[in-house]
py3Dmol code that shows the C-alpha trace and the ligand (Angstrom):
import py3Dmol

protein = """\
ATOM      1  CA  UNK A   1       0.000   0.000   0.000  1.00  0.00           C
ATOM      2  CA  UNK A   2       1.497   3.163  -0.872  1.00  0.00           C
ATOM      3  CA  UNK A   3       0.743   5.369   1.954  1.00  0.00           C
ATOM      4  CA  UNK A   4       3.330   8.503   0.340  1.00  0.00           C
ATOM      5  CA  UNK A   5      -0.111   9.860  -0.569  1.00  0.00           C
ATOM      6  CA  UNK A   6       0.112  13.391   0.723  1.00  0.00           C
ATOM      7  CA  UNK A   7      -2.379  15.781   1.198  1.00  0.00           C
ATOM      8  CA  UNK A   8      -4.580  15.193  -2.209  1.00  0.00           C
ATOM      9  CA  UNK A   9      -4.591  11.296  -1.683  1.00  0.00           C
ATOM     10  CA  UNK A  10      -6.904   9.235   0.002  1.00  0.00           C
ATOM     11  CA  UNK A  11      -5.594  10.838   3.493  1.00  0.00           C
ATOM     12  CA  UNK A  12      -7.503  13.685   1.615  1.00  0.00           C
ATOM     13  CA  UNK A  13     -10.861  12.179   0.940  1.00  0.00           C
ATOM     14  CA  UNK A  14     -10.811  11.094   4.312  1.00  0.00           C
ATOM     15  CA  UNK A  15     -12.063  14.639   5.156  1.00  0.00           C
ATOM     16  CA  UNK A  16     -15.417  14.667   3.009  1.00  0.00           C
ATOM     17  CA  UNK A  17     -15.457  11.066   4.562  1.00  0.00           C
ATOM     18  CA  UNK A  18     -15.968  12.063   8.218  1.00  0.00           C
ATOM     19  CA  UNK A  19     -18.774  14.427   7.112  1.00  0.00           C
ATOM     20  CA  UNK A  20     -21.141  12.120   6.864  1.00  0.00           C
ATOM     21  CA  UNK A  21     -19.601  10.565  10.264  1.00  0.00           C
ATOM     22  CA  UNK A  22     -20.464  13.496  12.561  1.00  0.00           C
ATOM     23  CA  UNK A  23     -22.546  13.050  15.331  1.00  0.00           C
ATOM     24  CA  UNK A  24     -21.243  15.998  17.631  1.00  0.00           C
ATOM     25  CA  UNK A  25     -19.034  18.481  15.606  1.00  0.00           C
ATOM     26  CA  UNK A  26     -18.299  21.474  15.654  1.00  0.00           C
ATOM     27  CA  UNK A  27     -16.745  22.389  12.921  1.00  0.00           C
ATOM     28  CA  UNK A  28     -17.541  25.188  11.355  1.00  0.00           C
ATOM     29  CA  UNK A  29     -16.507  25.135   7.718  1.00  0.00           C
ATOM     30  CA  UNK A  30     -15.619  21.297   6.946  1.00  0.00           C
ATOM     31  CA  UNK A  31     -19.102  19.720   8.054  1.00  0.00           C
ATOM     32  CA  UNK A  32     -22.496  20.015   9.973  1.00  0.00           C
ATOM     33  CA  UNK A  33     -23.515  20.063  13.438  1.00  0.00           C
ATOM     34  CA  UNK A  34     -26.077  17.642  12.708  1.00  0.00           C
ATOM     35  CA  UNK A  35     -26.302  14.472  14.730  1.00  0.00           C
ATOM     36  CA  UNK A  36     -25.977  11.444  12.388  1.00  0.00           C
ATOM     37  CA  UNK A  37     -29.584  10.517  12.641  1.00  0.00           C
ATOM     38  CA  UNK A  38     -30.860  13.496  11.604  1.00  0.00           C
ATOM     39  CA  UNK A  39     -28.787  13.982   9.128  1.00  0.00           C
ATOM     40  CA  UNK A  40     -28.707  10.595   7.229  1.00  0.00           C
ATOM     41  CA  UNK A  41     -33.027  11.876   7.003  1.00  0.00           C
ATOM     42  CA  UNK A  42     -32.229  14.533   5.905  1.00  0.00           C
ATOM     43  CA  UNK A  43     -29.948  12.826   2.617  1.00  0.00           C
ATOM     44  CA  UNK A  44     -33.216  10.145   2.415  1.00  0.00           C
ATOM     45  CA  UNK A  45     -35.600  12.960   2.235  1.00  0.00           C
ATOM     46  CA  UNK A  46     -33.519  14.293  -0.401  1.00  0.00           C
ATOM     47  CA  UNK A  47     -33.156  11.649  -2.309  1.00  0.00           C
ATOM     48  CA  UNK A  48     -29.419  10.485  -1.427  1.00  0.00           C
ATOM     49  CA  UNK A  49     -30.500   6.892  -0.532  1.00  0.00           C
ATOM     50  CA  UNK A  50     -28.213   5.666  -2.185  1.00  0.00           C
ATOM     51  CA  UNK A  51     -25.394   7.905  -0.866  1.00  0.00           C
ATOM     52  CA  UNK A  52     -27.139   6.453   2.454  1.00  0.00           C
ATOM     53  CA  UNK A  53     -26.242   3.062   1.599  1.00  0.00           C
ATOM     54  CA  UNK A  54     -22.768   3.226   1.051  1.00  0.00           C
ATOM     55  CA  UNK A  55     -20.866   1.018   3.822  1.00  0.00           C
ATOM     56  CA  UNK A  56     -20.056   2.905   6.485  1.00  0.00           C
ATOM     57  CA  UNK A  57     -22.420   5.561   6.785  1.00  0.00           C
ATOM     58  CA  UNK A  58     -25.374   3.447   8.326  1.00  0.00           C
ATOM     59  CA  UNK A  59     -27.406   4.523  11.441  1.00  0.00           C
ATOM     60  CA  UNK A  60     -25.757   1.722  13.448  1.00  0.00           C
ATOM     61  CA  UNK A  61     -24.851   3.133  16.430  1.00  0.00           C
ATOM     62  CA  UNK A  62     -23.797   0.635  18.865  1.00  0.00           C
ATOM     63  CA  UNK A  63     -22.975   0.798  23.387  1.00  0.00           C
ATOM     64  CA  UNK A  64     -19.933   2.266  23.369  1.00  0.00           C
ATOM     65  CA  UNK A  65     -19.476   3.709  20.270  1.00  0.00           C
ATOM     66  CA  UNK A  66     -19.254   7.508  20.873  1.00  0.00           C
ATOM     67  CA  UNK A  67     -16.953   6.865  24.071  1.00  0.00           C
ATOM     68  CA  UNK A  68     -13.450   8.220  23.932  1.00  0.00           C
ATOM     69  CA  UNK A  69     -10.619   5.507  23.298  1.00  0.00           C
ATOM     70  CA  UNK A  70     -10.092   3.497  26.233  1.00  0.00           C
ATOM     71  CA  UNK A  71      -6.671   1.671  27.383  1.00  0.00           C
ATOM     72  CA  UNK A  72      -6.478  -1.318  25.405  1.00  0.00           C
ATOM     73  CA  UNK A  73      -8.191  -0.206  22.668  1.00  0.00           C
ATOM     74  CA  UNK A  74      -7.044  -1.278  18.808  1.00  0.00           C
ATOM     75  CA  UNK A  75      -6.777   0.595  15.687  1.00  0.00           C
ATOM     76  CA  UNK A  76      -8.725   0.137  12.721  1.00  0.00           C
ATOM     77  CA  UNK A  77      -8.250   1.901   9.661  1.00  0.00           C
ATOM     78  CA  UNK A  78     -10.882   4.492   8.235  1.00  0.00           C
ATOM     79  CA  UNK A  79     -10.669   4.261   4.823  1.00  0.00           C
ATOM     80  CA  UNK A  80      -9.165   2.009   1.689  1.00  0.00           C
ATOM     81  CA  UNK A  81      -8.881  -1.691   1.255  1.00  0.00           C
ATOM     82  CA  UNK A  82      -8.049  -2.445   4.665  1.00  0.00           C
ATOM     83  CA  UNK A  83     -11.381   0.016   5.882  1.00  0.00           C
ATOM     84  CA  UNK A  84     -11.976  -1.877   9.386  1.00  0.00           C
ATOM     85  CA  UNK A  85      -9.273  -3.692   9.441  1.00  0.00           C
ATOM     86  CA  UNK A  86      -6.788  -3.874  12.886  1.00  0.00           C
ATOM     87  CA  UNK A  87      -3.934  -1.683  12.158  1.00  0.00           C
ATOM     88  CA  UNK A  88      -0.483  -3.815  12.388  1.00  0.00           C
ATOM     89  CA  UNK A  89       2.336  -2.431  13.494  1.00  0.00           C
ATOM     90  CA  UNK A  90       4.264  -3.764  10.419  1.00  0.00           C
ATOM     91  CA  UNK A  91       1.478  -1.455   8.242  1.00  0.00           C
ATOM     92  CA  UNK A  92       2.831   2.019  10.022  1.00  0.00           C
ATOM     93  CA  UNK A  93       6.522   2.912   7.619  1.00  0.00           C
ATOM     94  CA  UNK A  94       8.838   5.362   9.210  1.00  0.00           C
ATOM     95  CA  UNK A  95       7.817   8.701   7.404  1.00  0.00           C
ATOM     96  CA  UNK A  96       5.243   7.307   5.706  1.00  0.00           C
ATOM     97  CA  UNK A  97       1.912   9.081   5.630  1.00  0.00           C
ATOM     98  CA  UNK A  98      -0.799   9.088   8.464  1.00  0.00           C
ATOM     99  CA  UNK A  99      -3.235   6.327   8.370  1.00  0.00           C
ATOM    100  CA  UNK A 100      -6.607   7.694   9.384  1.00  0.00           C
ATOM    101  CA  UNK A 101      -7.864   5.340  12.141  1.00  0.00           C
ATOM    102  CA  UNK A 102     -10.782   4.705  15.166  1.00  0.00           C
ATOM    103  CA  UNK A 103     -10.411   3.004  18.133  1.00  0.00           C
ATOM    104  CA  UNK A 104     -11.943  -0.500  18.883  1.00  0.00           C
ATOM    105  CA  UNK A 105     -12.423  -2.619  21.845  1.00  0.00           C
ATOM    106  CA  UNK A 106     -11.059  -5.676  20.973  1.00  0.00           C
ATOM    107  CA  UNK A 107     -13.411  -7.715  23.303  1.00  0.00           C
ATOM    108  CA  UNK A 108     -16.492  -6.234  21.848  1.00  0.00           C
ATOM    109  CA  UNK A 109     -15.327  -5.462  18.406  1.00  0.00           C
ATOM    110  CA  UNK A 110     -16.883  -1.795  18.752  1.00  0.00           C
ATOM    111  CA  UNK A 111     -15.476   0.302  16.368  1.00  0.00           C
ATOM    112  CA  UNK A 112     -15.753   4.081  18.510  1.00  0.00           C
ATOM    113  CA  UNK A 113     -17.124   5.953  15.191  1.00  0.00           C
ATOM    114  CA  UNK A 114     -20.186   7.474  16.788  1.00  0.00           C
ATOM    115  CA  UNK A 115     -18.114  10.405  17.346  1.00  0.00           C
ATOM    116  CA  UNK A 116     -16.011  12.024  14.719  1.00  0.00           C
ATOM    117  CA  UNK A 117     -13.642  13.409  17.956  1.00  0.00           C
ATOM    118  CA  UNK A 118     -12.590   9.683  18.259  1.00  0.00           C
ATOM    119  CA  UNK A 119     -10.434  10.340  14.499  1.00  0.00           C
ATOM    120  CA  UNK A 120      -6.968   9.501  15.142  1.00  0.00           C
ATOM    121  CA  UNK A 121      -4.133   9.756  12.816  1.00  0.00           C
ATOM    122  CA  UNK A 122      -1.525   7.688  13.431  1.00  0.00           C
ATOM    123  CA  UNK A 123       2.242   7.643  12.117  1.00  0.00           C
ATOM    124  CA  UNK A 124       5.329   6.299  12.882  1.00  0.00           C
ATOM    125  CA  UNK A 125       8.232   8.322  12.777  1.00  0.00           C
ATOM    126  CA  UNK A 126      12.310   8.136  13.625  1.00  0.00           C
ATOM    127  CA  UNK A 127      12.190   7.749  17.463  1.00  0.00           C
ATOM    128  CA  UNK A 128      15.527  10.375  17.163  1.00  0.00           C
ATOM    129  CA  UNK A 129      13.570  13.341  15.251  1.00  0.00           C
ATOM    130  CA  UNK A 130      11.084  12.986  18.526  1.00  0.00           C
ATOM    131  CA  UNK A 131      11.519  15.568  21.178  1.00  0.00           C
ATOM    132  CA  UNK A 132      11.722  13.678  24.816  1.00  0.00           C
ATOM    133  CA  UNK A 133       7.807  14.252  25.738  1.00  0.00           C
ATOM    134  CA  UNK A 134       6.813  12.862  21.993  1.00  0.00           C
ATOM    135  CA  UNK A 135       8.734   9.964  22.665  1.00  0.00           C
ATOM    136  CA  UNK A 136       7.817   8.847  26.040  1.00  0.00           C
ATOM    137  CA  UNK A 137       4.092   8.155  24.491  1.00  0.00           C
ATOM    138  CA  UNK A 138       5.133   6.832  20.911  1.00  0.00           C
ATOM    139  CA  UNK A 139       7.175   3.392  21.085  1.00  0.00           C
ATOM    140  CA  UNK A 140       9.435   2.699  18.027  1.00  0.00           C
ATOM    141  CA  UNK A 141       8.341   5.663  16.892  1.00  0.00           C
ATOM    142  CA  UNK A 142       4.587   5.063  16.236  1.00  0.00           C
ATOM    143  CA  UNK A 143       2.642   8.008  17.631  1.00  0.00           C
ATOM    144  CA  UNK A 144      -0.853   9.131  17.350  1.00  0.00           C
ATOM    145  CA  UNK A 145      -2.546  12.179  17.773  1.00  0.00           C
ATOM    146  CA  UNK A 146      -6.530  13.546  17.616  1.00  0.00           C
ATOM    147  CA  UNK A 147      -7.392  14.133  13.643  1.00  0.00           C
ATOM    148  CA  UNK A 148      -9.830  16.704  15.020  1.00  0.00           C
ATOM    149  CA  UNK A 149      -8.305  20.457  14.184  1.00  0.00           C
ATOM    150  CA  UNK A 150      -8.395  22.868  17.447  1.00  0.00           C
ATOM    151  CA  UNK A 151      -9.018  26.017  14.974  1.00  0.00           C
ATOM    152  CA  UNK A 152     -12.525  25.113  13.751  1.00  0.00           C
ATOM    153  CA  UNK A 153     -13.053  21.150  13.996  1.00  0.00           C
ATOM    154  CA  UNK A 154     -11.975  19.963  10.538  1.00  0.00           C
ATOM    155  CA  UNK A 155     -10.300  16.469  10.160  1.00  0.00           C
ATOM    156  CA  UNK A 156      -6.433  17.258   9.764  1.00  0.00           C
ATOM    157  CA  UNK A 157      -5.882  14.862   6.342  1.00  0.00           C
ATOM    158  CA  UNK A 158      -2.466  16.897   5.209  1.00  0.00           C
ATOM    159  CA  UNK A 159       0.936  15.375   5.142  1.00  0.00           C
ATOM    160  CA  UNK A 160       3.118  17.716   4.173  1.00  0.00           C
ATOM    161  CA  UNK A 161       6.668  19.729   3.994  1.00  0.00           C
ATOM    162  CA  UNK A 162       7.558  22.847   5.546  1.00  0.00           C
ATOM    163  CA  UNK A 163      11.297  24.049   6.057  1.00  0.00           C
ATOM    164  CA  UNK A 164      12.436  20.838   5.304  1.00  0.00           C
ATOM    165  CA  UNK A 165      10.244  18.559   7.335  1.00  0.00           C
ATOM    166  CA  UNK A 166       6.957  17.152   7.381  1.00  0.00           C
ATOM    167  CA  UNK A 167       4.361  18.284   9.141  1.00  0.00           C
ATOM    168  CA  UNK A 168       0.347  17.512   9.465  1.00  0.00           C
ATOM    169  CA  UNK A 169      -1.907  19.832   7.839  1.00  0.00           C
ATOM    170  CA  UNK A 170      -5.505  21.006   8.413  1.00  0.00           C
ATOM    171  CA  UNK A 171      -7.086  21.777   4.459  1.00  0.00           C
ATOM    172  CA  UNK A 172      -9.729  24.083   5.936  1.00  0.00           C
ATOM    173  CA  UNK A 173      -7.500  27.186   7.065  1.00  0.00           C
ATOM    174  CA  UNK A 174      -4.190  25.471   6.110  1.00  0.00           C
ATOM    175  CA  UNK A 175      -2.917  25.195  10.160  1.00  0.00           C
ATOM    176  CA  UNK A 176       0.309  22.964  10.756  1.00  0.00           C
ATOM    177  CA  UNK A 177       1.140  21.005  13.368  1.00  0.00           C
ATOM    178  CA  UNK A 178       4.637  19.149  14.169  1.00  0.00           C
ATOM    179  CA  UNK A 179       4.295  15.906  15.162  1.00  0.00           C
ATOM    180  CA  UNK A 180       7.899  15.374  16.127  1.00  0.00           C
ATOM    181  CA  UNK A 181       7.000  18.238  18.963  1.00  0.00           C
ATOM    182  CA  UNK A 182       3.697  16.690  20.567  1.00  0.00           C
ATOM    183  CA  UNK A 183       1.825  18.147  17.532  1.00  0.00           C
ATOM    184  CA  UNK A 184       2.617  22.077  18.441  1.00  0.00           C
ATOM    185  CA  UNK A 185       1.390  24.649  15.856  1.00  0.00           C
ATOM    186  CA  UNK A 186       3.902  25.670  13.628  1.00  0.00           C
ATOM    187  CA  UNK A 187       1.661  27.471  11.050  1.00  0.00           C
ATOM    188  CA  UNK A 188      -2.111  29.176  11.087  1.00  0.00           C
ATOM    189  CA  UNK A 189      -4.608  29.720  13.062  1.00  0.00           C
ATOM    190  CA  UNK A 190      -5.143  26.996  15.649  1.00  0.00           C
ATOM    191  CA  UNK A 191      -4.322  27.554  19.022  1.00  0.00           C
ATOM    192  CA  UNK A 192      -3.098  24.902  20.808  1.00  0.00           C
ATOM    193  CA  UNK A 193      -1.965  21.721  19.744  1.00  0.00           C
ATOM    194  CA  UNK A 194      -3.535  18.685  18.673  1.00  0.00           C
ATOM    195  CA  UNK A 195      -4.477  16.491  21.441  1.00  0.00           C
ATOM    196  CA  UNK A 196      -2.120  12.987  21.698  1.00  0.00           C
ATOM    197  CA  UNK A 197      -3.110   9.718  22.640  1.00  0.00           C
ATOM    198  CA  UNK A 198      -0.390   7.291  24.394  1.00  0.00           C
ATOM    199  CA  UNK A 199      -0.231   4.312  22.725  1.00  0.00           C
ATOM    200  CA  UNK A 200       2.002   1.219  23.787  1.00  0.00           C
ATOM    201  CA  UNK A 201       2.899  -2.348  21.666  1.00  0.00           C
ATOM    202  CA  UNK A 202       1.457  -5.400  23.410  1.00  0.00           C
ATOM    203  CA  UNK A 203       2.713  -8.763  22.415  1.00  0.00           C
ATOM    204  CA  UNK A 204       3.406  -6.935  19.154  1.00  0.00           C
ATOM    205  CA  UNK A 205      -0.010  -5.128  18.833  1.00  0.00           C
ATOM    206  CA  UNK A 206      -0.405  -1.305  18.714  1.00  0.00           C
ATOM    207  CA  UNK A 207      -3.340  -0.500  21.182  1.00  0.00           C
ATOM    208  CA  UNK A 208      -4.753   2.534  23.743  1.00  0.00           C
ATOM    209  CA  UNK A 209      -2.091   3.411  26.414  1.00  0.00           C
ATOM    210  CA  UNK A 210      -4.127   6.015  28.053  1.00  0.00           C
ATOM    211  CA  UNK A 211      -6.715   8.751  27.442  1.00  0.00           C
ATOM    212  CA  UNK A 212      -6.524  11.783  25.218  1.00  0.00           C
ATOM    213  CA  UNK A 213      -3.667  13.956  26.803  1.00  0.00           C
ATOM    214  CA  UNK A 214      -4.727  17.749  26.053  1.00  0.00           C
ATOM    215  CA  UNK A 215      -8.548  18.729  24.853  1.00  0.00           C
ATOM    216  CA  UNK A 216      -9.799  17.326  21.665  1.00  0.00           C
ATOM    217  CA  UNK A 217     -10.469  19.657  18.997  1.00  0.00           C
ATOM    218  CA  UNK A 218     -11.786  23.265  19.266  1.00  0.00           C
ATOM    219  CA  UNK A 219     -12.461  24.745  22.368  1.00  0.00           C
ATOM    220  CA  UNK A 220     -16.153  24.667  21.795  1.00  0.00           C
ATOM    221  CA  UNK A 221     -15.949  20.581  21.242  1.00  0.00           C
ATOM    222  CA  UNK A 222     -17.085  18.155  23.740  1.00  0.00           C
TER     223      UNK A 222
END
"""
ligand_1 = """\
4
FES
S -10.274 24.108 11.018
Fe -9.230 25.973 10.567
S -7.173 25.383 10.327
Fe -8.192 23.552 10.818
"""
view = py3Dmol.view(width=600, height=400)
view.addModel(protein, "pdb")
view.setStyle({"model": 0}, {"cartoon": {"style": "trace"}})
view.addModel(ligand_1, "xyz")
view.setStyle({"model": 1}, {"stick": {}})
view.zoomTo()
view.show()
């Protein structure tokens, strides 16, 4: 899988993705308030049924679903040919682009997609480039951080360079974050820092180490 995509790949169309995911944004450019249910009658009454019936996008809400990730938690991917599939750790490439993932409970197989502020993105990068804090949550370098932007909500989907290094990238107001430095702003508007969440390998599987540290998303965000 060639996951070099960059910021017009399928990282990308993750974004117009997790529209028709929200229950509880806030975003104010990138998608609707709307909570799912409403808004999946909203595209029947309009005649999007078949939009409706794409996999993915059902009303299937399920215990557990909208909770934030819990320790112990797995990984499976948003999108592509391996949409719901655990993410191994053998799938995350030094450098490589962000994978777009939710958290699952293993025991119960819920997949936490009832809220769009359980979006991760998670990378692996050279345990060296990582400042001491970064490191201390992100073994071998894998690291993952809240996809939910802290400027306006928007799903962070950009994987790009700036002076020389790659950074993540918000499309909607084009904010940067480093994710060698615990995901600090480097570039627009946002004001703090994406929120991280500690993961640790168990018996070789990537999974939950603790909580969200920091607040997810904008300040106006659950
Ligand atoms: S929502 Fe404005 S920069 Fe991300």
């Amino acid at each position: 899988m060639d996951r070099n995509r960059g910021v017009r790949g399928d990282f990308a169309a993750a974004a117009q993705k997790s529209v028709v995911r929200a229950r509880s944004c806030r975003c104010a450019s990138e998608c609707t308030s709307v909570p799912r249910r409403v808004f999946l009658r909203g595209m029947l009454a309009g005649g999007l049924a078949a939009s409706a019936a794409q996999p993915g996008i059902a009303d299937d809400t399920k215990p557990g679903d909208d909770e934030r990730p819990q320790p112990g938690d797995v990984f499976v991917f948003f999108e592509g040919e391996r949409q719901g599939k655990i993410v191994a750790l053998a799938e995350l490439k030094h450098s490589a682009a962000p994978a777009l993932v939710w958290p699952m409970d293993p025991k119960s197989k819920v997949v936490r997609d009832g809220s769009r502020l359980n979006q991760v993105v998670l990378l692996a990068l050279d345990p060296e480039s990582l400042d001491s804090n970064t490191r201390s949550a992100a073994p071998d370098g894998v690291i993952a951080y809240s996809a939910i932007c802290t400027h306006a909500g928007c799903t962070v989907t950009g994987w790009v360079q700036d002076k020389g290094v790659q950074v993540l990238k918000c499309p909607c107001h084009n904010s940067e974050y480093d994710p060698r430095r615990g995901a600090t702003v480097v570039f627009g508007p946002a004001p703090r820092h994406l929120a991280m969440l500690p993961v640790s390998i168990d018996n070789g599987a990537l999974i939950v180490a603790k909580s969200f540290i920091g607040k997810v998303g904008p300040s106006t965000s659950a």
